[in-house]
C-alpha positions in Angstrom: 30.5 -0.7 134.6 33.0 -0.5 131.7 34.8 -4.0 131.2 37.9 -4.4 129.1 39.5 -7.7 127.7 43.0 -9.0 129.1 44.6 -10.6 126.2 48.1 -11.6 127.8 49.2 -13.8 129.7 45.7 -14.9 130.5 42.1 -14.5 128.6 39.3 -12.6 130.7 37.2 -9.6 131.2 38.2 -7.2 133.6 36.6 -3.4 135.1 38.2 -0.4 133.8 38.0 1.3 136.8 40.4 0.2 139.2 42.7 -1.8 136.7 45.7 0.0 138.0 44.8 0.4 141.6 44.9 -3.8 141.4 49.0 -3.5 140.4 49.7 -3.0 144.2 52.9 -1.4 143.3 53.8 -0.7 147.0 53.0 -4.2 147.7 55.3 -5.4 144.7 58.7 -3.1 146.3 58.0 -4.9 149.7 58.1 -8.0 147.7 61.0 -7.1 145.9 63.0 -5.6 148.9 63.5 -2.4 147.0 61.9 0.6 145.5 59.9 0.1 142.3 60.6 2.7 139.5 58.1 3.3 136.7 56.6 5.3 134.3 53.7 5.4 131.7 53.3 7.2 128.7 50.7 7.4 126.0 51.4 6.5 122.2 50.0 5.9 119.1 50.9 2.9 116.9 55.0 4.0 116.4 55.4 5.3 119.6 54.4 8.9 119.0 53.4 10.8 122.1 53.4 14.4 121.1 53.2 16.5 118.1 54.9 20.2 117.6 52.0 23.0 117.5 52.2 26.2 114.9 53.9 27.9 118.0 56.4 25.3 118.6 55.5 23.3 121.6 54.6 19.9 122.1 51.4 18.9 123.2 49.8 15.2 123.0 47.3 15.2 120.1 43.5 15.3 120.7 43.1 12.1 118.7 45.2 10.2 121.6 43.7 11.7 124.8 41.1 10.1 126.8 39.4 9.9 129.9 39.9 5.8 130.2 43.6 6.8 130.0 43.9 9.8 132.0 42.1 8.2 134.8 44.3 4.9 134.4 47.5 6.8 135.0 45.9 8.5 137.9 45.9 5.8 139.5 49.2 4.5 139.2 50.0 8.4 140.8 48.1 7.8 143.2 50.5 4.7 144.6 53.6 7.0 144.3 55.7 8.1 146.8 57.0 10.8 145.0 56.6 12.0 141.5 59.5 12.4 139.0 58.9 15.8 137.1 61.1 17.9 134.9 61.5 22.0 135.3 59.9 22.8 132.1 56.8 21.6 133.4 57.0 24.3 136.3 57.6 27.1 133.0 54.4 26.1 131.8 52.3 25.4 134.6 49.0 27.5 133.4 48.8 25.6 129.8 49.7 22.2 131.3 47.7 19.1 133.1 47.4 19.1 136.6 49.8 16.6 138.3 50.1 18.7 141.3 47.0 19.1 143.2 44.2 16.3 141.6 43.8 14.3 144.7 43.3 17.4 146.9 39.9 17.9 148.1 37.5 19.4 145.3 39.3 18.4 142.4 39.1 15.9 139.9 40.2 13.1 141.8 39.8 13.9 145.0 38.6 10.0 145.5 42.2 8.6 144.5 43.6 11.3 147.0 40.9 9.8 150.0 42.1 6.0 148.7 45.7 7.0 149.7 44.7 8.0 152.9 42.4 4.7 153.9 45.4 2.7 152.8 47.9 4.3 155.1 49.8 7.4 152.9 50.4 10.6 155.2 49.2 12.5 152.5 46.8 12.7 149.8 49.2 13.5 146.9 52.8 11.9 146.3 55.9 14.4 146.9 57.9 16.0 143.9 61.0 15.3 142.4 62.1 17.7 139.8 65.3 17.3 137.3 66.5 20.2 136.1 69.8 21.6 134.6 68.9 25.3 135.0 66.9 26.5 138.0 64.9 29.3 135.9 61.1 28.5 137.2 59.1 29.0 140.5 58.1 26.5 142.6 54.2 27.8 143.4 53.6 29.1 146.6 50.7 26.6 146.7 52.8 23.7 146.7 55.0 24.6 148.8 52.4 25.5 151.4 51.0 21.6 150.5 53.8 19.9 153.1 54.7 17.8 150.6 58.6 17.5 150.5 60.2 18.7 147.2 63.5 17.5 146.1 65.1 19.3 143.1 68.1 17.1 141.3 70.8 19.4 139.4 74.1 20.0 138.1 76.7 19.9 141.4 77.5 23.2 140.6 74.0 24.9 140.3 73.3 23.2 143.5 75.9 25.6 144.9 74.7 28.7 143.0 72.5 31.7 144.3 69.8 30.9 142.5 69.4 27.3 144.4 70.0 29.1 148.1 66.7 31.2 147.0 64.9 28.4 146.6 65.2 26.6 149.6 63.4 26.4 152.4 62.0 24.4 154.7 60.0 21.7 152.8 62.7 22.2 149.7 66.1 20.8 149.3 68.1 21.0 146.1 70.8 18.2 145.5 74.0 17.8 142.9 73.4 14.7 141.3 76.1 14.8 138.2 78.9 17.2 137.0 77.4 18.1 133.6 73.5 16.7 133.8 71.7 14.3 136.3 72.7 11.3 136.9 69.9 8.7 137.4 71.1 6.6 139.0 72.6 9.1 142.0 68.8 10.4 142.1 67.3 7.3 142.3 69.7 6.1 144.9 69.0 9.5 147.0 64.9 9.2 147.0 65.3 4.9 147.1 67.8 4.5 150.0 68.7 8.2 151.6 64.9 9.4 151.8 63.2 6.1 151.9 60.5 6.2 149.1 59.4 2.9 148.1 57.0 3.6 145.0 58.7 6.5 142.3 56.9 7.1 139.2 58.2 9.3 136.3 55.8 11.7 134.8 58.3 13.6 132.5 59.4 13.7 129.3 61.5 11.0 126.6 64.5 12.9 128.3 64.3 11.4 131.8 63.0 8.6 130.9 66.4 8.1 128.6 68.5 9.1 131.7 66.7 6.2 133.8 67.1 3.9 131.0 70.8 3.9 130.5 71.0 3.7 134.5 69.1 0.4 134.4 67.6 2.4 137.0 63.5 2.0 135.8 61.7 -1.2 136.4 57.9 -0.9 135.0 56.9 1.0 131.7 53.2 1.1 131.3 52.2 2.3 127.8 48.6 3.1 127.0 48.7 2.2 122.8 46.2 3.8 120.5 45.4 2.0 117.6 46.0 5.4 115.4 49.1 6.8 113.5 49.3 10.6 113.8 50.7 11.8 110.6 54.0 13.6 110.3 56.3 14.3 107.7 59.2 16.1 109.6 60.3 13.6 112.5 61.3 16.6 114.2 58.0 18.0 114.8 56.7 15.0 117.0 58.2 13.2 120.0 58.5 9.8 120.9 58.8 7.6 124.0 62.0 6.5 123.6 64.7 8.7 121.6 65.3 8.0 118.1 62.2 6.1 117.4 62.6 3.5 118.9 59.5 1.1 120.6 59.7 -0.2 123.7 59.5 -3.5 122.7 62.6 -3.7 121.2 63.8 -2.7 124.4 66.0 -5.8 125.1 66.0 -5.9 129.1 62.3 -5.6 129.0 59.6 -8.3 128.5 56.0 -7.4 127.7 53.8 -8.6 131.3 50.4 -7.7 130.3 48.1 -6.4 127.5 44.4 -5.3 127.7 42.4 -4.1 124.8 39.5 -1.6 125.4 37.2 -0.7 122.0 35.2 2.4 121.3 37.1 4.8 122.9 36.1 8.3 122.5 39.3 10.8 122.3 39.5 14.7 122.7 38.6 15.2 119.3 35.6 13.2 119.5 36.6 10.2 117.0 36.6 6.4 118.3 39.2 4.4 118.6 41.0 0.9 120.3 43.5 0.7 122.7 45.9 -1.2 124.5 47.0 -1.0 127.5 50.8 -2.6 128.0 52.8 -3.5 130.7 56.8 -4.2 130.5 58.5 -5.4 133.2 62.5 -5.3 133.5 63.4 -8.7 133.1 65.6 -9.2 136.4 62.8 -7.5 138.3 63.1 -9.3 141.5 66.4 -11.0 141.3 
């Protein structure tokens, strides 16, 4: 069993496995009275989480991913009602990790998709949100076979258009939620209190994540941290979590609520490294 040391607020050893699943996040809602928004990304040292390719897209780097982090986010997926997603993802479904189907039966975490189901979730995998400005992707025929419901969040007007009439049926439903973009907090107020979801988890981009942000709309951010600076020279060839640079711990409505180290961590590109894994908490959470 891998252990990993807690270093705030308290001193200990803890498992790996499982450190997530022990949040209770739909526990903490009912405890709260309302739905619990949150997201996790992973970073190196200044908050880098991907890096431009030679072809122009951005992909995390090999010497950040990891299995101890992959799984650790699966986890906190696997307590999700519904799952925040962007429409690029959908244009580059066949180069990009699979958020869709994991916890189905015969994939890679197939288990997580069982633990939902002995807990009391109808279904193995959370339902899809997807924010978009343009509707110019496919929803796959797979998922929308799944039964899971899918809720896409546009422009008022492209909810209107042709384009969003083709893409409904019966376990879709498009929604205007802003005149020129999304507005996060209408979207969050439409899965929170009009479709009754109690645990939403962004799994998007620095975009979204900046449009619940200055809604005051997300509550948890969960940052895995590797102790590694990926080199740039051009800021403009790498993306962080927050827009402009800027760490989430300068975030000023946030306070830091936990911090675990793990050592010897071996990444995609075989090297070893330390990590931390970080929990901040919006400071009137609860109130």
């Amino acid at each position: 069993m891998v252990t990993i040391n807690q270093m705030f607020p308290v001193k200990r050893q803890v498992p790996l496995e499982g450190l997530y699943l022990d949040q209770r996040l739909m526990d903490r809602a009912a405890e709260i009275g309302r739905s619990l928004v949150l997201t996790n990304f992973l970073t190196d040292k200044n908050g880098v989480i991907a890096k431009a390719t030679k072809d122009g897209h951005f992909e995390i780097p090999a010497a950040l991913k990891n299995s101890s982090d992959w799984g650790r986010y699966q986890e906190l997926m696997a307590q999700a009602d519904v799952i925040i997603s962007g429409g690029s993802y959908f244009q580059r479904l066949a180069t990009s990790q699979d958020i869709l189907y994991q916890f189905e039966p015969g994939n890679v975490f197939e288990k997580l998709g069982q633990w939902r189901l002995n807990i009391g979730y109808k279904k193995r995998s959370p339902d899809v949100a997807i924010v978009t400005h343009d509707l110019d992707f496919e929803i796959p025929e797979k998922l929308i076979q799944s039964g899971r419901r899918i809720v896409i969040f546009t422009t008022d007007s492209m909810a209107n258009s042709d384009k969003a009439k083709s893409l409904n049926n019966v376990n879709t439903v498009i929604i205007g939620s802003g005149e020129r973009r999304v507005e996060g907090g209408r979207m969050i107020a439409t899965l929170a209190n009009d479709m009754g979801y109690h645990v939403i988890m962004m799994v998007s981009g620095p975009q979204i994540l900046d449009l619940l942000l200055r809604a005051e709309r997300l509550d948890l951010i969960y940052v895995t941290q590797a102790q590694v600076e990926i080199p740039f020279e051009d800021p403009s060839t790498v993306q962080t979590i927050l827009l402009g640079g800027k760490k989430v711990s300068d975030l000023k409505d946030f306070n830091l609520a936990h911090q675990f180290i793990q050592e010897n961590v071996v990444t995609e590109d075989a090297s070893r490294i330390s990590q931390s894994f970080l929990r901040y908490d919006r400071k009137d959470l609860g109130d």
